[in-house]
C-alpha positions in Angstrom: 0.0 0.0 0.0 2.8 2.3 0.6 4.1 1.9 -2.8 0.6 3.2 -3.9 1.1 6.4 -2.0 4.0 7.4 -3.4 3.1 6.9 -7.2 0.1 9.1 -6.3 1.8 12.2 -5.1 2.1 15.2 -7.2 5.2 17.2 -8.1 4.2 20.8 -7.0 7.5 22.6 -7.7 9.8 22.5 -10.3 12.2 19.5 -10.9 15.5 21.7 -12.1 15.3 24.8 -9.9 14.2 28.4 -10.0 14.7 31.1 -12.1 16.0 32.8 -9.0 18.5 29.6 -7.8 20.4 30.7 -11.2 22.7 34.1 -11.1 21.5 36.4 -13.8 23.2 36.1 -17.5 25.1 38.5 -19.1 23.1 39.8 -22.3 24.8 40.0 -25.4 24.7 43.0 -27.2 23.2 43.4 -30.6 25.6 44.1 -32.8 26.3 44.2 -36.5 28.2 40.6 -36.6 24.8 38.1 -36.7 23.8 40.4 -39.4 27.3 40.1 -41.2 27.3 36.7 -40.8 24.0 36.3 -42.7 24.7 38.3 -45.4 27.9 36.3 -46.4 25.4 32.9 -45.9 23.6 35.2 -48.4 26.0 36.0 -51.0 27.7 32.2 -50.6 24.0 31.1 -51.7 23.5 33.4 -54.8 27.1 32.5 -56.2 26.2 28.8 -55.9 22.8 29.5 -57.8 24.5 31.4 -60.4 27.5 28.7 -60.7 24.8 25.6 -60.9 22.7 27.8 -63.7 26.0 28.7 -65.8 26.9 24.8 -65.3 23.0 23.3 -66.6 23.2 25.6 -69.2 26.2 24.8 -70.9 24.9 20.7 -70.1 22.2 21.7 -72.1 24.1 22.8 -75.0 24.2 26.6 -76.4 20.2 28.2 -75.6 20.4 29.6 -79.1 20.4 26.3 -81.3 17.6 23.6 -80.8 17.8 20.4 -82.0 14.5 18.1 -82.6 14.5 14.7 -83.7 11.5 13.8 -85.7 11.6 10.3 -86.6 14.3 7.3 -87.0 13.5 3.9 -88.8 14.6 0.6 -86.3 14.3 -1.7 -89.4 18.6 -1.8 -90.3 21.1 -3.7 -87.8 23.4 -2.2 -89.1 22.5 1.7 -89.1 20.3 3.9 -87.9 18.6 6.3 -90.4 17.4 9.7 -88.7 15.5 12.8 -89.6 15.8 15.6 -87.6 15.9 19.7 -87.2 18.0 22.1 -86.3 16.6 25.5 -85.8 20.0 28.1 -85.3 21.1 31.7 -86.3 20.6 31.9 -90.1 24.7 33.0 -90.7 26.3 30.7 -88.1 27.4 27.0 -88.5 26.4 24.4 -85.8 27.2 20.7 -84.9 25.3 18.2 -83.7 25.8 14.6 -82.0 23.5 12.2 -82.8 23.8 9.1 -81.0 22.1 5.1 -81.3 21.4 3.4 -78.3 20.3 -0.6 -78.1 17.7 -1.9 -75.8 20.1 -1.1 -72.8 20.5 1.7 -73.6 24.3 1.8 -74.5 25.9 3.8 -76.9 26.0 1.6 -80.2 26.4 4.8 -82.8 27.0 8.2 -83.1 28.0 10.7 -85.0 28.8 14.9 -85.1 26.6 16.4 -88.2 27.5 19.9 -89.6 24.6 22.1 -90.2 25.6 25.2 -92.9 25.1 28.3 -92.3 22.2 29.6 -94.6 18.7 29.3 -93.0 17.6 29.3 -89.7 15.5 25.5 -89.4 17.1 22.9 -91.2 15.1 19.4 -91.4 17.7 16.6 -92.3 18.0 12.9 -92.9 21.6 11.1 -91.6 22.6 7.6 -91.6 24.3 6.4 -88.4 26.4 3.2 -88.7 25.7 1.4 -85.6 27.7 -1.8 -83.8 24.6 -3.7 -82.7 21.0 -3.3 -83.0 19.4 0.4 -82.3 16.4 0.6 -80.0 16.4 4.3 -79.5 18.1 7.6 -81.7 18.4 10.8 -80.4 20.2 14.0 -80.2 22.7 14.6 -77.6 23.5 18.1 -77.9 23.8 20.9 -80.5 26.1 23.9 -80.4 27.3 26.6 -82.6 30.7 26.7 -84.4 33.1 29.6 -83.2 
């Protein structure tokens, strides 16, 4: 029965002491340093923006040429016939990979394709000599000739 008593009682005070039992803190000033100290968290995280946006863009090839593949015929072993666009600056020149994947999805052809200056969307057929059977054509990336 005593052991019932005791599990019963209520804690009335507090368990780790007082806000008096404590000697008073010093404050800390509010000075310019938190702020400082935020604004270079601040500039740390714009420069890292800007460095991942210059670094997908130049992944993505240059924003000025656009490359479209419109159709590729599976029927060959050997190669791996493709029609595709390139839409670029009338008076530049630009290249484009074109690459043959198998059922994998590994590399099994490619090839860079010059596009002449001239007009500004070209639609063109290439042949791709390929190592095993293509599943899949597409473009890789397209850029513009210095």
């Amino acid at each position: 029965m005593a052991a019932e008593e005791s599990d019963s009682q209520t804690i009335s005070g507090p368990i780790l002491g007082r806000p008096e039992d404590f000697p008073d803190r010093p404050r800390r000033s509010r000075s310019g340093g938190r702020f400082l100290a935020y604004l270079v968290i601040g500039a740390i995280v714009v420069a890292m923006a800007g460095g991942w946006g210059y670094i997908m863009m130049l992944g993505r090839g240059s924003p000025v040429v656009r490359g479209q593949l419109i159709s590729f015929d599976l029927g060959d072993p050997r190669s791996l016939p493709m029609t595709f666009q390139v839409s670029k600056p009338a008076d530049r020149t630009a290249v484009c990979r074109l690459r043959a994947l198998d059922a994998s999805g590994a590399e099994v052809g490619s090839r860079e394709v010059e596009v002449a200056p001239g007009n500004e969307s070209v639609t063109l057929t290439e042949r791709l000599e390929t190592t095993a059977l293509a599943a899949n054509g597409q473009i890789q990336y397209c850029y513009l000739v210095q």
